[in-house]
N, C-alpha and C positions, 0 to 999 in steps of 0.2 A: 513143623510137619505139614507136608501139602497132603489137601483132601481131591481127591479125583473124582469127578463124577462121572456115571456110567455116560457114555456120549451122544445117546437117545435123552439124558435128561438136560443136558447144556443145553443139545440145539431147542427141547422144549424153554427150558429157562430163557432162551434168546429169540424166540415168537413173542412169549411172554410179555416179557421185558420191551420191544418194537412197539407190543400192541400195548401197553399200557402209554407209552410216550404219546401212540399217535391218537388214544382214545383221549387223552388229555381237549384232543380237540373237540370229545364230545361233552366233556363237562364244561365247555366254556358256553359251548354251543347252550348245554343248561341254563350256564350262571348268564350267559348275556339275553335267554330270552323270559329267565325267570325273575333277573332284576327287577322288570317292569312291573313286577305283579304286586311289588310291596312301595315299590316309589311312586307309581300313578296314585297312592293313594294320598299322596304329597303334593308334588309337582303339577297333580290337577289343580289344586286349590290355593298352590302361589303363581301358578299363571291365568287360574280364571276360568278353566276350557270350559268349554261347552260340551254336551254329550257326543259330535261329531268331530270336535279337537283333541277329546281323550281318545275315541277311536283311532284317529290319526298318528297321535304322539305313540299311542300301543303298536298298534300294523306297519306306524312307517318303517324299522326294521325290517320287517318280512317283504317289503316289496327290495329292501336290498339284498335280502337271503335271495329272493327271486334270480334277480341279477347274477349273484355269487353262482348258484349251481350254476344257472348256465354259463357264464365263462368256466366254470372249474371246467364242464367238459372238454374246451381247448387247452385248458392249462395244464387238466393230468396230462394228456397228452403228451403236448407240446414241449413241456420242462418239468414234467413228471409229478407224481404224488406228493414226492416231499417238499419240492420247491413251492407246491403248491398250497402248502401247509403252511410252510414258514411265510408266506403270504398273508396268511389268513391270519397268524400269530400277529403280525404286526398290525393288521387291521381290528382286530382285539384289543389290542394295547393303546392304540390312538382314540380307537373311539370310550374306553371307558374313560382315561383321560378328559377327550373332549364333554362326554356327554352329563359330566361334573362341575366343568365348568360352565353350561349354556345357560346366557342369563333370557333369552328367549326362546318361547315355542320353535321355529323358524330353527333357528342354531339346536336344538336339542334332536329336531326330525334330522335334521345333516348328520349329526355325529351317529345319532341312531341305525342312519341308512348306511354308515358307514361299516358299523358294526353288523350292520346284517350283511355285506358285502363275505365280510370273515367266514360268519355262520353259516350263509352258503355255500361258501367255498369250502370249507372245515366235513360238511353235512354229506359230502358227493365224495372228497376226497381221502378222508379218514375210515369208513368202511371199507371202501374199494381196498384200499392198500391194507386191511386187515385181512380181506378176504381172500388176498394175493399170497399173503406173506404164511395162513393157516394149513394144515394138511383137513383133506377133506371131511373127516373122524371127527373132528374138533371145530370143522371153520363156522356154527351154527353158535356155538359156545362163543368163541373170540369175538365177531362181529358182533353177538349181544353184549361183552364187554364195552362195547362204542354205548349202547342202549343204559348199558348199566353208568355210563361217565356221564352219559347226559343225566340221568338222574341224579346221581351225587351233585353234581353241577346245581338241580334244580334245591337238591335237600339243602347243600353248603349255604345257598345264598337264602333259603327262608330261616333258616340260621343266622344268616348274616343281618338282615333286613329288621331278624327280629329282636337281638341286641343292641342293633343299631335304632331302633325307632324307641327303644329304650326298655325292654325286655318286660318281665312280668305285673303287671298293673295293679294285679290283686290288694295288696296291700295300700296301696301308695295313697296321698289324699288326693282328692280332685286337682286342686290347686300344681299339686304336682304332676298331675296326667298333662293337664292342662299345657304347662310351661314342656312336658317333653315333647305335646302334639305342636306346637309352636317351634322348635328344634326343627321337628322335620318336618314342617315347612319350610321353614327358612334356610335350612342346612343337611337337615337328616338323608335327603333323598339325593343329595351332590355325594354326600361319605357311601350312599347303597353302591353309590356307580364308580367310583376309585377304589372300592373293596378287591372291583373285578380285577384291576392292573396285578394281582398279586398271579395268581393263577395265568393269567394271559402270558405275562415277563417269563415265568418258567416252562411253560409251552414251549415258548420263541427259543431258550436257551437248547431245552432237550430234543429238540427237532435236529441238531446239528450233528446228534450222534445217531441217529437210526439211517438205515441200509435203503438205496433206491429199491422199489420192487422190482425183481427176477421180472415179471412180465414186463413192463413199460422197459426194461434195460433191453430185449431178446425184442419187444418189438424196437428200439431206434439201434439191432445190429451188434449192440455190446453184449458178446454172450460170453464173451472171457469175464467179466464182471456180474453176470448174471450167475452163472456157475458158482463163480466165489459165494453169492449170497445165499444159493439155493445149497451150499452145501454147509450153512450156518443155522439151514431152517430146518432139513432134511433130518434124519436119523441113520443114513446110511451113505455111502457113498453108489450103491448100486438106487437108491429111491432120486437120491437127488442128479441119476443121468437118466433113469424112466422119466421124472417129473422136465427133465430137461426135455426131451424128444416130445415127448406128448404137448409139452408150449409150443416148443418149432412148427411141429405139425400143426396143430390148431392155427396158425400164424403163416400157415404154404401157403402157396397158391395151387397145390394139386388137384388133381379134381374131385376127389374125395373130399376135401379138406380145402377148399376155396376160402379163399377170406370172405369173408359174411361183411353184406352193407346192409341197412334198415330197408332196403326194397326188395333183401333176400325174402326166396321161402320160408315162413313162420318169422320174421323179424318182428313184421307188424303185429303182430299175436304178442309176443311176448313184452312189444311197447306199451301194447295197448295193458298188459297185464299190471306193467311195472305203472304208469300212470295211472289205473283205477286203482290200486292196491297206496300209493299215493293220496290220491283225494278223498279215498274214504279213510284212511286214517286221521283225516284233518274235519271233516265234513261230521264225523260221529261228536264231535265236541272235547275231543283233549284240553286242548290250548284256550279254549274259551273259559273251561275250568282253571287252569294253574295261572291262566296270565288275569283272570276276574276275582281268584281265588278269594282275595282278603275284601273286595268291595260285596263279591257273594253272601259270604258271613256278615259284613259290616250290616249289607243293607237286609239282604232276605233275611236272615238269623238272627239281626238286632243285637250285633256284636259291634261296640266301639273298633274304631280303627286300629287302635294298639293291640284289643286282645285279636281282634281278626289277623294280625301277624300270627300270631301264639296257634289261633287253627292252623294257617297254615304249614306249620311244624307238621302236622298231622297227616297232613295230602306228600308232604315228603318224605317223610318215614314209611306210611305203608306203599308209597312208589317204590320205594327204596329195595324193599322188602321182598316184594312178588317182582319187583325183578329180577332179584337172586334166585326164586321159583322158577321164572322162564330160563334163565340161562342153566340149571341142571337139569331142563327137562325139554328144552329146542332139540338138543340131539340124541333123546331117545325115544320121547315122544312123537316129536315129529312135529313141522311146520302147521300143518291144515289142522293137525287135532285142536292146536293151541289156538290157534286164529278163530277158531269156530266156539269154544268151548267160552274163552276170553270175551268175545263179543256179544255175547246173551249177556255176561254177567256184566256189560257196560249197558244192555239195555234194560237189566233189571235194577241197575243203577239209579239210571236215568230218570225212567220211568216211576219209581216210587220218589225222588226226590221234586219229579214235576208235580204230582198227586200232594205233597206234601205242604209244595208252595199252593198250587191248585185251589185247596179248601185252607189254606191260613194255618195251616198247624205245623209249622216248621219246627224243627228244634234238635232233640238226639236222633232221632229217628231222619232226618234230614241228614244232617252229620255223618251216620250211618251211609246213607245210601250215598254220598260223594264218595267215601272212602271204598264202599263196592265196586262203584266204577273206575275210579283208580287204579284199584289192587287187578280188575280185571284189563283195563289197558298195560300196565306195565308186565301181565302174565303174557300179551297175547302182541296188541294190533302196533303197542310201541317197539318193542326188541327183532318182533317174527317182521314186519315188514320192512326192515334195514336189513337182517339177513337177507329176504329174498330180492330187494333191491341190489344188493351186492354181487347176489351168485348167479341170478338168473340170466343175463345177458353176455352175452360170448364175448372173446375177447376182445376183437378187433372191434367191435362194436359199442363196448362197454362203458366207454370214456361219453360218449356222446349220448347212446342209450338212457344213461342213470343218472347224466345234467339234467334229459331232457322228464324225466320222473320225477326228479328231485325237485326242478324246478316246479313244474305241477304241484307237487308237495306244497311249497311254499307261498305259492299263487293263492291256495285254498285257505292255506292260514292265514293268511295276510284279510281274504275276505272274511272268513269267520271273526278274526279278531278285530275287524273296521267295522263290522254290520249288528256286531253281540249288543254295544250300548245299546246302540240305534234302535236294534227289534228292544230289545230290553228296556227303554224309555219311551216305546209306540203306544199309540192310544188305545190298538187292537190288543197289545198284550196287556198293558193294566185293565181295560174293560173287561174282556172275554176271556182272557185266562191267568188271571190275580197275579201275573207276572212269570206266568210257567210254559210260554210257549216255545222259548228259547229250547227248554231242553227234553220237550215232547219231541219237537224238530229232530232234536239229535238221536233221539231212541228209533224214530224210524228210519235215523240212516242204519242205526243198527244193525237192523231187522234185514235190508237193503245187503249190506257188508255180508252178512250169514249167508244168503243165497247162493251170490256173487262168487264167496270162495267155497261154497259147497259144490258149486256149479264147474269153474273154471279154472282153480287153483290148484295144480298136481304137486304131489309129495315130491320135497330136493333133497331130503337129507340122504349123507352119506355118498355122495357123488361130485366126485371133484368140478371144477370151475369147465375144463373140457369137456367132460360127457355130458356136460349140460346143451352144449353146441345141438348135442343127435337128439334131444328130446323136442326140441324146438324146432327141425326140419321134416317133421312127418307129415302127413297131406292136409295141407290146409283146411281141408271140409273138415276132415277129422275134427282140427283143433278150434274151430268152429263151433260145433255142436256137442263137442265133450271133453269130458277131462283129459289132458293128454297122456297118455300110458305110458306108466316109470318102473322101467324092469331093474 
């Protein structure tokens, strides 16, 4: 007996189904930047570094993510979203490979940059092509699916890191801690980084069955092939020839409807939006927490390296968590609510966990206030700014637009994660602030962030990829000095 589904639920099940394949590429994105946060805790101490060679072996990915966005912007382009993926898959695949077997610093930063090459490219091209393939209702939800893979990504591998370095200590004698911390030294932190090939290999496989995007097909001319896709995405045959016209047209050259370049009216506005929204994602201190996570416990907390794995379990689960809260409530809530709401409670994070190290009384109340900040980035500044990364730049613009963001993005992580030992082992932060400067720092970009999008950040939900074009050409002074008006 065949079961027929209504034909509005297939083509949902077949969004679905795109966007789980291509968010794949954001859990790797996770697993390849959250690797680092349990293996440095290793691979410092069998190659010796120094506090500015741990920085370096950490960040040197990121300056390949650098690199990756921007080529992704010539490459969705050029040979489209998925080509550009199955790219990235295989740069995934090599570098976790290589960066297991590097018997030198030197060889471990190559394989590393290698893999940040993927994750930036993965970073720019797997939203984009989520935000293409959703109907406008839903695209705030889909593209936080990207937010939600990278998380799983980050939870899977402190999971993985944490069995691998030899799971629960509680019990065990010394002698036997002992002999596992020795393991991964010598071994444990090669097994964290060939964990990754498992998830990379099925990326690379499933990327062969999802559909070009409808746009990138309609802008290189193939609109027989476009059609085909938009009528697998669509729920109607009358949505999916609206949704066709209203691409072509955004995509004229009429006068109405000109192709937009970054020197058009309001372009610079909305680059400049998509890069601050960029670097203060990065600059508030995410990544300085998930990627310092287990040396934060080991050292601030006075947690052995093995149990500091075991915390880390903790920073991934309630990530995990509140970002299933952002994603049923990006589209009814609304973008600004969450961005604003989310980021006080990164600065009340912050702020008590600096206070905590501050006067020397670290401990659950520490614990606590990481896990605040967390649970308030995955509500807000991590899901909400890849959605509006995604939606806010027009189409003909887009491909280069949200390289040139994304790159930003990754320029700011790459510093935060090279400078974090460095302030964190300075003579000014042990003297003058018992080791809590670091993440006062961060509370006031907070604060900074709160403004910024109180100030200049207009509501997108509920308005397709096209009507975003008209919000972005109203008079410059206007957008300027005020919020831009979203009827």
């Amino acid at each position: 007996m065949t079961i027929n589904l209504p034909t509005e639920n297939k083509h949902k099940i077949t969004v679905l189904r795109n966007t789980a394949v291509v968010a794949l590429g954001g859990l790797l994105f996770g697993y390849d930047t959250g690797v680092i946060g349990g293996s440095q805790l290793y691979f410092t101490e069998y190659f010796q570094l120094s506090a500015g060679e741990q920085g370096w072996a950490v960040s040197s990915a990121l300056y390949g993510c650098l690199i990756g966005a921007l080529l992704a912007g010539y490459l969705t382009k050029a040979i489209s979203r998925k080509y550009t993926l199955i790219i990235s898959a295989f740069l995934f695949t090599f570098s976790a490979w290589g960066s297991g077997v590097a018997d030198s610093l030197s060889t471990l930063v190559i394989f590393r940059i290698i893999g940040g090459l993927g994750v930036g490219l993965a970073s720019m091209a797997s939203p984009m092509y989520i935000a293409e393939i959703s109907p406008p209702k839903d695209r705030g939800r889909m593209v936080s699916l990207y937010q939600l893979a990278v998380v799983i990504g980050f939870f899977v591998v402190f999971v993985a890191t944490y069995f691998i370095g030899g799971g629960n200590t509680v019990d065990q004698s010394a002698a036997t801690i002992a002999q596992s911390h020795h393991h991964n030294v010598t071994d444990g932190w090669r097994i964290m980084f060939w964990s990754e090939l498992i998830p990379s290999i099925s990326f690379l496989v499933l990327l062969f069955f999802v559909p070009h995007s409808p746009r990138w097909l309609m802008q290189k001319g193939r609109h027989d092939e476009a059609r085909k896709v938009l009528a697998t995405i669509t729920s109607s045959e009358e949505e999916a020839a609206s949704e066709f016209e209203e691409i072509a047209l955004s995509l004229s050259d009429s006068p109405k409807h000109k192709t937009l370049t970054l020197f058009a009216k309001g372009m610079g506005f909305v680059l400049f939006l998509g890069i601050s929204l960029s670097i203060l994602q990065q600059i508030t201190g995410i990544n300085a927490i998930l990627y310092y996570g287990a040396e934060i416990f080991s050292n601030a907390l006075g947690y052995g390296p093995e149990d500091a794995l075991k915390q880390q379990l903790w920073l991934g689960g309630v990530n995990l968590i509140f970002t299933f809260v952002a994603i049923y409530t990006v589209d009814s809530w609304g973008r600004k609510p969450l961005l604003i709401t989310g980021t006080l409670g990164m600065f009340a994070g912050l702020s008590v966990l600096g206070l905590t190290i501050y006067y020397q009384q670290m401990g659950v109340i520490s614990l606590i206030a990481i896990l605040v900040f967390i649970a308030s980035f995955a509500l807000s500044m991590g899901p909400v700014v890849w959605v509006m990364l995604s939606e806010i730049f027009p189409n003909s613009i887009r491909s280069l637009a949200m390289s040139i963001a994304v790159a930003a993005q990754w320029l700011f992580n790459a510093i935060v994660a090279n400078t974090f030992p460095i302030v964190n082992d300075s003579v000014l932060n042990r003297s003058e602030f018992n080791g809590a400067l670091s993440y006062f720092v961060f509370a006031f970009f907070c604060l900074v962030t709160v403004a910024f999008v109180w100030k200049y950040i207009p509501e997108t939900k509920g308005k397709t990829l096209e009507e975003m074009e008209n919000l972005w050409q109203q008079d410059s002074d206007e957008l300027g000095v005020a919020e831009p008006k979203v009827t």
